[in-house]
C-alpha positions as CSV (number, residue, x, y, z in Angstrom):
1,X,121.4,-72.9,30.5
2,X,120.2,-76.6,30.7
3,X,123.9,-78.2,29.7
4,X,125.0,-75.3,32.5
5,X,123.1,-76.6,35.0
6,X,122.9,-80.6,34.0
7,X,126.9,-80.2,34.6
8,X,126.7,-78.4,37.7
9,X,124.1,-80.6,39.4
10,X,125.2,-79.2,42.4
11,X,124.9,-76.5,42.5
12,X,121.3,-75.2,41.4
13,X,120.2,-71.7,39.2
14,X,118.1,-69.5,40.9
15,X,116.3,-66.9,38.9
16,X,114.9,-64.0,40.2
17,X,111.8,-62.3,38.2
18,X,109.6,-59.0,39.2
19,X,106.3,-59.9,37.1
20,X,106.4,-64.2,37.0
21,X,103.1,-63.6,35.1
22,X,104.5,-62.1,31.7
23,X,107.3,-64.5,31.0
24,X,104.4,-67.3,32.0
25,X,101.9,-65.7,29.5
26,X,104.4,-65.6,26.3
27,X,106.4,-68.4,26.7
28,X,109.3,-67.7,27.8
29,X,111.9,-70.9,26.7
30,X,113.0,-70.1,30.9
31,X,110.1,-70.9,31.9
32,X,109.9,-74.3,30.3
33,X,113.3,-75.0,30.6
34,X,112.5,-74.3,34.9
35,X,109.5,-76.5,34.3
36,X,111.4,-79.6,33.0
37,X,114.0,-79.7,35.5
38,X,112.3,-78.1,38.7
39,X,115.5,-79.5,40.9
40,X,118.0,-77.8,39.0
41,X,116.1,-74.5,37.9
42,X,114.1,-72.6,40.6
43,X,112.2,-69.5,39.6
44,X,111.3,-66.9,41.7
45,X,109.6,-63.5,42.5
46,X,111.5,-60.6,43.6
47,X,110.6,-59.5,46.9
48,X,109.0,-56.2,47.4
49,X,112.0,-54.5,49.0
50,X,113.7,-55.0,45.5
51,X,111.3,-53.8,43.5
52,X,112.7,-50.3,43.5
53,X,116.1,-51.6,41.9
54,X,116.7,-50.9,38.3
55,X,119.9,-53.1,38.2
56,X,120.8,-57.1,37.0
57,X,123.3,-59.4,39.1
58,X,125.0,-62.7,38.6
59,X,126.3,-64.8,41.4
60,X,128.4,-67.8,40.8
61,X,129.7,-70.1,43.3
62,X,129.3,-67.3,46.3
63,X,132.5,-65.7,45.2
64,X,132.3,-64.8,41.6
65,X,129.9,-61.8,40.6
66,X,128.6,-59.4,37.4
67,X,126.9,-56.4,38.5
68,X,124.8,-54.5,36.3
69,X,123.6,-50.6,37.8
70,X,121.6,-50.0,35.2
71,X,119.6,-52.9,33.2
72,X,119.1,-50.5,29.6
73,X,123.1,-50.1,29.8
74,X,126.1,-52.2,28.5
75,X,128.1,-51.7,31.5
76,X,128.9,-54.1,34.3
77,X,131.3,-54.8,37.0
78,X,132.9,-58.1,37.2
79,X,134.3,-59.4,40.4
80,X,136.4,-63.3,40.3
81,X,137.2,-64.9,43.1
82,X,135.8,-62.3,45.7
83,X,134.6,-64.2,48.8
84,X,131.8,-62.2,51.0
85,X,131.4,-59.6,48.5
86,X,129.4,-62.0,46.1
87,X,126.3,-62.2,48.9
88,X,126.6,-58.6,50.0
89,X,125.7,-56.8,46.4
């Protein structure tokens, strides 16, 4: 994640947590890593109107995205070069 993000200065990671609390209280390497470079890595709580979702995303660039339904599951669509749809999901 850091040479991701020290390459793409850019264009900034955004993470998305339910509970900041736990990865804070074991150490999470994430959290350190956010820590260090605080203009490249920003870490954030989910808002409440998400907490009901039981899926993962990844957004890249606005138009590339992985969508996972179901976290405890292998499966994901993958979407490249999908402009609009990205955001939406």
């Amino acid at each position: 994640m850091q040479r991701l993000v020290l390459a793409r200065s850019q264009c900034p990671a955004r993470v998305l947590v339910f509970e900041p609390l736990t990865p804070v209280r074991t150490g999470h390497r994430l959290i350190g890593l956010g820590r260090r470079l605080p203009s490249h890595i920003a870490i954030r709580r989910m808002g409440e109107d998400f907490r009901t979702r039981l899926g993962a995303f990844l957004i890249s660039d606005g138009t590339d995205y992985c969508l996972r339904r179901l976290v405890d599951r292998h499966e994901a669509l993958v979407e490249w070069r999908a402009p609009g749809a990205a955001p939406a999901r």
